[in-house]
N, C-alpha and C positions, 0 to 999 in steps of 0.2 A: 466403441465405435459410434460416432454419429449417425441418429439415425434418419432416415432419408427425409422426412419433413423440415428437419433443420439445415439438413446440407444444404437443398432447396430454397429455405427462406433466405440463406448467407448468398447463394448464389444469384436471388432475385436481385438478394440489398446491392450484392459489389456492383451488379449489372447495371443497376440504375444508377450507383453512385458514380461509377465511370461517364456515365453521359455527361456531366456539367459539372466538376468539379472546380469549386474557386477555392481560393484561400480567405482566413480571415488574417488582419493583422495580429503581429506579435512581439511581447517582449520577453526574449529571454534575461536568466540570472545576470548574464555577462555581457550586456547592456545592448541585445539585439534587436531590433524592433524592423521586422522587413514584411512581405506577404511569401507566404509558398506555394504554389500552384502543385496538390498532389502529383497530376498526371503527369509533370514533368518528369519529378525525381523519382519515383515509388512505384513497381505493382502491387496488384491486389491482396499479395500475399506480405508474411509477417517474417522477417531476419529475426532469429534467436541468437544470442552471445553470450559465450558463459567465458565466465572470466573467474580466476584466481586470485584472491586477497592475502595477501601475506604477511608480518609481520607481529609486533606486540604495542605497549603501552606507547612507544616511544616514538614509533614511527612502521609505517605500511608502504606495501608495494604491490603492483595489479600485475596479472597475466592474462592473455590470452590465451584458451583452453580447447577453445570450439565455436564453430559457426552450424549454424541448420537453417534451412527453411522450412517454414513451418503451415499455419494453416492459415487460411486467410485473417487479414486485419481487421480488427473491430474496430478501430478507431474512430472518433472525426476527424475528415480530411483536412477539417480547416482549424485542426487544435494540434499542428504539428509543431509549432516553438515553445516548450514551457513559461505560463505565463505566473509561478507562482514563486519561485528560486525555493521551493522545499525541500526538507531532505541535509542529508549529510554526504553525499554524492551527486555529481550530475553530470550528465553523459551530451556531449556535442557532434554533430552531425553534418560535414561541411562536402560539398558536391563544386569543384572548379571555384572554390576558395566562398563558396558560397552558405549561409547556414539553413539547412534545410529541413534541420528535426533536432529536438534538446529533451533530455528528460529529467527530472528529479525524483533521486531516490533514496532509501535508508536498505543497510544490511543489520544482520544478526554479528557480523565481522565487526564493526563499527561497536556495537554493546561489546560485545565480549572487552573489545579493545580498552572499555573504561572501567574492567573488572581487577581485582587483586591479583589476580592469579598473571594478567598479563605483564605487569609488573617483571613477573621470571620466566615466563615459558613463551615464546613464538609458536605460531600455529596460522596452518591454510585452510580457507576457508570458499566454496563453489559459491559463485550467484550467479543469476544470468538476468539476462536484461533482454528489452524486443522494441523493435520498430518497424517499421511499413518495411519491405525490400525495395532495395535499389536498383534501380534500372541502372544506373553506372558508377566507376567509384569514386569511391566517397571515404573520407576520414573523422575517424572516430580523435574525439579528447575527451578523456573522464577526469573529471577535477573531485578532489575532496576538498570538503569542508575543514579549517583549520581552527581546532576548538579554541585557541586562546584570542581571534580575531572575528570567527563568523565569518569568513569571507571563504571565496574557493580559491582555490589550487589546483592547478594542473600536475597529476599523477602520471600519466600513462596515456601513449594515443599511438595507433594502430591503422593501417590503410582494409580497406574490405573490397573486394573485385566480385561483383556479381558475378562471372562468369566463372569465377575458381570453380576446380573440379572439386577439393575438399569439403564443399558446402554439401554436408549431409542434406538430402530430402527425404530421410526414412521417419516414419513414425515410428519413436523411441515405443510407446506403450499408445493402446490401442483400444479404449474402452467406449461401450456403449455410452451415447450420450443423451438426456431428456430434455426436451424443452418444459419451463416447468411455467413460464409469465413469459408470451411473447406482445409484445407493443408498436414494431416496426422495423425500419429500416435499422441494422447495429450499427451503422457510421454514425446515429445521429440518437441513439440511447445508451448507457449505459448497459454493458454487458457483464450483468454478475454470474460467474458458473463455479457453483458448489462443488466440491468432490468428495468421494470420502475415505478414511484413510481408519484401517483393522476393522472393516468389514468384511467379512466372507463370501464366497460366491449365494449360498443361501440367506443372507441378510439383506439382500438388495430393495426388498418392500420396505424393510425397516429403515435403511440409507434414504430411501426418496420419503419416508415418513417424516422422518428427522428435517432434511432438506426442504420442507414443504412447512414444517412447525416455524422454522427459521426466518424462512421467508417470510411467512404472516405474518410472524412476529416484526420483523424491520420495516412493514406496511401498517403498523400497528401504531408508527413512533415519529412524531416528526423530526425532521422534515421528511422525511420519506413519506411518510402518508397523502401527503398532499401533491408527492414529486413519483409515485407510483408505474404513471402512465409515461414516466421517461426512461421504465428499467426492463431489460429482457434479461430473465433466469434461466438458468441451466443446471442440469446438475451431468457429471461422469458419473457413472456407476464404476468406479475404479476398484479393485476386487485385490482384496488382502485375502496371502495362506490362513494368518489369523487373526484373530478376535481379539481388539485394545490397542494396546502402544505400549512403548516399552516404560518402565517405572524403576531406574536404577537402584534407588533408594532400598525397595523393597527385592534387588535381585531379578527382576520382571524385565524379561525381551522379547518380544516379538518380531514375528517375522511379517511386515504392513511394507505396502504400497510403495509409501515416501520415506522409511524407517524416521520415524516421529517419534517422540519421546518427553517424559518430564525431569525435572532435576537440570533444566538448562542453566549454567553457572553457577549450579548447586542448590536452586530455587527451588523450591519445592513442588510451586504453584504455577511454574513457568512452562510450559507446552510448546515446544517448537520444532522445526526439522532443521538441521545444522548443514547440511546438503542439499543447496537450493534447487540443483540439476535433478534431485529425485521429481521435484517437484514440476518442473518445466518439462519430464519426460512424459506424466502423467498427462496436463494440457498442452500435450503438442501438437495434438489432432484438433484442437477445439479453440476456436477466436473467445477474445475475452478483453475484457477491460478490469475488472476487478475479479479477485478470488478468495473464496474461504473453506477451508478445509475443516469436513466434521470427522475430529476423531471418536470413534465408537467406545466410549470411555465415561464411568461412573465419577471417577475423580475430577476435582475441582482444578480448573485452572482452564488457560488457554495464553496467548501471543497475539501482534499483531505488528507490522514492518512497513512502513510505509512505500505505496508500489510498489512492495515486494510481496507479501501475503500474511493472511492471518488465517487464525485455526482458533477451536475451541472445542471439549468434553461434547458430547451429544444429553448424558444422564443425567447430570447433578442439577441439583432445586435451581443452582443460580446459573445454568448453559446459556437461555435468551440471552439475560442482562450481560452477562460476558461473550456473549456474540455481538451484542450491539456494538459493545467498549471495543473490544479490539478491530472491528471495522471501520470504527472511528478512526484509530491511531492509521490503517493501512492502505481505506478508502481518502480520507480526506485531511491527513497529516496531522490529527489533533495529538496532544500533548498529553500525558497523565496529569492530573489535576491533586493525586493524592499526595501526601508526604508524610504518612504518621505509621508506613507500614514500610515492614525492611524490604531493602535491595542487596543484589551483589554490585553492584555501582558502588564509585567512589564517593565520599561526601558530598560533595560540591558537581555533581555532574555537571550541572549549568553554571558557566562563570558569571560570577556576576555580574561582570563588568561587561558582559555581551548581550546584547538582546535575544533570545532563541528566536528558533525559524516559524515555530509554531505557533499558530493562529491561537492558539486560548491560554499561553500564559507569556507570563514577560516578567523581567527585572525591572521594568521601569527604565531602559537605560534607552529604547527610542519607542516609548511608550504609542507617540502618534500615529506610526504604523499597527496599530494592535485595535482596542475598541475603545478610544478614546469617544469616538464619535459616536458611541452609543450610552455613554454615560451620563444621566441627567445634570444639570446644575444643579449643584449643592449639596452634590453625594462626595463627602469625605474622602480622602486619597492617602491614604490607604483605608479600606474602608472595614468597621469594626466587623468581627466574627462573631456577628449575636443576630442570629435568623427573627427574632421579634422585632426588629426594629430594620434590619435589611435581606431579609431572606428571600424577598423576591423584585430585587433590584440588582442592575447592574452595575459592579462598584470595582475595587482593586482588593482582593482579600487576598493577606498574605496564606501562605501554603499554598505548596505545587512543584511538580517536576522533581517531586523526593524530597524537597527541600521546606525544612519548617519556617525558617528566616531567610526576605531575601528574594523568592521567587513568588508570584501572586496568579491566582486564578481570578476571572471575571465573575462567578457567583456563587454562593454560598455554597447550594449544593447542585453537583451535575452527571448525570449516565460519565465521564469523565472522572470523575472523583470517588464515587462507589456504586454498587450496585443496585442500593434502595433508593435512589434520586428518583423522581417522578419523570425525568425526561431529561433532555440535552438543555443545555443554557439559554439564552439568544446567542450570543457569540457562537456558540457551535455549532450552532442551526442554521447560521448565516457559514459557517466556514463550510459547514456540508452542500449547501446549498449552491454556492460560489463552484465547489468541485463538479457538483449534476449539472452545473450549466456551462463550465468546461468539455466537459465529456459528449453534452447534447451538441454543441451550438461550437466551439471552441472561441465563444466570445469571453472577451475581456473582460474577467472580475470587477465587480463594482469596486470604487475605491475604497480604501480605506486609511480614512485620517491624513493626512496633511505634513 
């Protein structure tokens, strides 16, 4: 449960934010570029949607599963139309034919989808998604991304009537909550809240130890270091029967929080929860902008989804560096940068013939939208893979996205690529960065390239 200092501070921030709420301008994926004035369309509080993915390699289909309200919105008021078209989904938001909220997002549904296995077996899969509540109704369209074009598609669209009685307002699950970094108003910082998942009710010093290690450490690294005083922390103290996560491989189940697990599509190293409602039940009581989940676990490994959530081990030598990476991929959409270590992905995850969404690697195929513009004159394109002669310049080095031929990272070596890198790239500093001042301000990204 939230404890009264925070309920307090969220209840100052909505107060104030209600007094003067403007919009800022916006352009959505699907070429919307309007103002939204919150107080028209939205109260204080936050609409949950869990929806149903369904399908295999070949082709998917959405359900509607469930509505809630939930707890109040941390958002910025004035960062209601996505301005960045990321993501492998993206959800629209229209009020008397009007657009009034957009978001881009990645599932766990969407990997599975580019695995061997879906080739033969169909399988459903929970996510849930959130946006301000509506004062009236409004129509949802959720588009997926169509991997052989890049482009969205309209999947599935749904009407939502604030007034429905079905709209649960119970909190699912009801955990103490800490404030661990507060900085001001949440409409206008970033709100990251920790949880944590096969901790025990006696582990809870050790949960907020962890969560506190964490935190330093992401203030330790730029750009966050520098962007500090734009974040407010949190942690749940969410309380698992037991100790770890479940480890199929070795026979190993636990009975945790979000039932999380490793051996995600047979991966060894891969950490995730396949049930994203476990996870939305958890932060139902608590406003949030971003989330990372610490599983209480010696083993290596972790996830990360963009706008959907990441997690990672608490114990192992390499937990920080694989907290930072996978916050990377679910705070700020970045890409994997490596490609010399297995996947359960098919060969070719990225077409070549498509440019990816993601800010730090690309085919080359609309190169200009990426970091052209950061590339000096007279740096080689494609640029050699010999760190004494380019290692700390910004060039086009092939490898990236799984791919040894073919797909290219911005620098030789990056927190993105492995775990021993000194730090994020430029490119990636700027893509994080770009995101913090979405979330602060919901102004428009600086451009990029031409």
């Amino acid at each position: 449960m939230m404890n009264g200092t925070v309920r307090i501070l969220f209840a100052l921030a909505l107060l104030a934010a209600g007094l003067d709420l403007q919009a800022g301008d916006g352009t959505a994926s699907c070429g919307f570029n309007r103002t939204v004035d919150y107080n028209t369309y939205f109260t204080g509080e936050r609409l949950r949607i869990d929806i149903a993915l369904c399908g295999d390699n070949r082709e998917q289909c959405a359900f509607l599963s469930g509505l809630h309200r939930e707890a109040a919105w941390a958002g910025s008021p004035y960062g209601l139309i996505d301005k960045f078209g990321y993501g492998q989904y993206f959800f629209e938001v229209f009020c008397n034919g009007e657009l009034i909220y957009s978001h881009g997002f990645c599932t766990l549904f969407e990997e599975w989808r580019s695995t061997r296995e879906a080739l033969n077996v169909r399988k459903t899969m929970n996510q849930s998604l959130w946006m301000p509540f509506p004062k009236e109704k409004c129509h949802v369209v959720l588009y997926e991304r169509i991997k052989k074009t890049g482009m969205f598609s309209p999947m599935f669209e749904f009407d939502i009537d604030p007034r429905d009685r079905h709209i649960s307002n119970k909190v699912q699950k009801e955990y103490r909550t800490v404030c661990l970094l507060y900085n001001g108003d949440p409409s206008c910082k970033v709100d990251l809240v920790f949880s944590g998942e096969g901790y025990t009710a006696s582990q809870m010093d050790k949960l907020n130890a962890d969560a506190v290690r964490m935190m330093d450490y992401l203030f330790s690294m730029e750009p966050y270091r520098q962007r500090r005083n734009d974040f407010n922390v949190y942690l749940i103290e969410s309380v698992s029967a037991d100790e770890g996560t479940d480890i199929p491989q070795n026979g190993i189940w636990k009975d945790t929080a979000m039932d999380s697990g490793f051996d995600t599509f047979y991966e060894d190293r891969y950490l995730t929860i396949q049930d994203q409602t476990g996870i939305a039940d958890v932060y139902s009581a608590t406003p949030f902008d971003a989330l990372f989940i610490i599983a209480n676990e010696e083993k290596y490994g972790g996830g990360g989804i963009y706008n959907s959530y990441a997690m990672g081990s608490s114990d192992h030598k390499y937990s920080l560096p694989v907290f930072i990476h996978e916050f990377g991929h679910s705070f700020a959409g970045l890409g994997d940068e490596y490609y010399d270590s297995s996947t359960a992905y098919d060969d070719e995850y990225y077409p070549l013939d498509i440019e990816p969404w993601e800010p730090n690697i690309s085919t080359l195929r609309n190169f200009s939208s990426k970091w052209s513009d950061m590339i000096k004159e007279g740096t080689p394109i494609p640029t050699p893979n010999d760190p004494s002669l380019y290692g700390n310049t910004v060039g086009v080095f092939e490898g990236a996205g799984y791919m040894v031929h073919g797909c290219y990272r911005p620098f030789y070596e990056c927190r993105m690529l492995n775990n021993t890198a000194p730090a994020f790239c430029p490119v990636c500093r700027r893509a994080i960065e770009r995101m913090i001042d979405f979330y602060v301000s919901g102004s428009l990204p600086e451009p990029v390239g031409q």
